[in-house]
N, C-alpha and C positions, 0 to 999 in steps of 0.2 A: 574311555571305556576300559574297565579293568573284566579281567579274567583268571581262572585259575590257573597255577601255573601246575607242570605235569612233576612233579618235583614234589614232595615233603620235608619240612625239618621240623624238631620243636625244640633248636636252640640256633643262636648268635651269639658273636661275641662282639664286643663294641670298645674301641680304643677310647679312651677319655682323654684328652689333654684337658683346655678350660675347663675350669671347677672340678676338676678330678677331688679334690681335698674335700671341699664340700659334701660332695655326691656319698664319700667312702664314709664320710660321717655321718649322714642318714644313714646308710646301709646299715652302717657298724650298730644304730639304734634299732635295727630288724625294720625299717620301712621298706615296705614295695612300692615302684615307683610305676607306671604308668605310663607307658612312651610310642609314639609312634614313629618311626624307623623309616626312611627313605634312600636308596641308593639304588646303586647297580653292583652287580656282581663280575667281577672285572677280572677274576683270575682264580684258579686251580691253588689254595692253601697248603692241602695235603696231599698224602697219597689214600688209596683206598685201603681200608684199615680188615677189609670184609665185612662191614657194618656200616659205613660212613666215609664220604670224602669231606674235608672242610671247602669250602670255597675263599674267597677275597672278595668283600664286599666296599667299593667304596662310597661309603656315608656322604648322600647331602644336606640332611638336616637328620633334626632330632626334635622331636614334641613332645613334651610333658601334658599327659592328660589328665585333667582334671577331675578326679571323681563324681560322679551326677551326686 
């Protein structure tokens, strides 16, 4: 069962090792990619900015969604 969590963002950042090269070269052609994102957030990034803290999220997978 999932729920909302009481928290907002409308960014991440996401460390690429495999296929980084790949990936930069879609980008580089203006594709948007479609992913669904799974981790836990596991630590304090930043400090507070008066706008925003970053967090530490650590990634256990990655899914590329396929367009319907």
């Amino acid at each position: 069962m999932t729920t909302s969590a009481p928290f907002k963002s409308d960014f991440a950042l996401l460390d690429v090792k495999a296929g980084r090269k790949a990936l930069a070269k879609r980008i580089a052609k203006g594709e948007r990619i479609p992913v669904v994102i799974r981790g836990t957030i596991c630590g304090q990034w930043s400090r507070d900015d008066g706008t925003s803290i970053e967090f530490e999220i650590g990634v256990s997978s990655v899914e590329e969604v396929k367009p319907a």
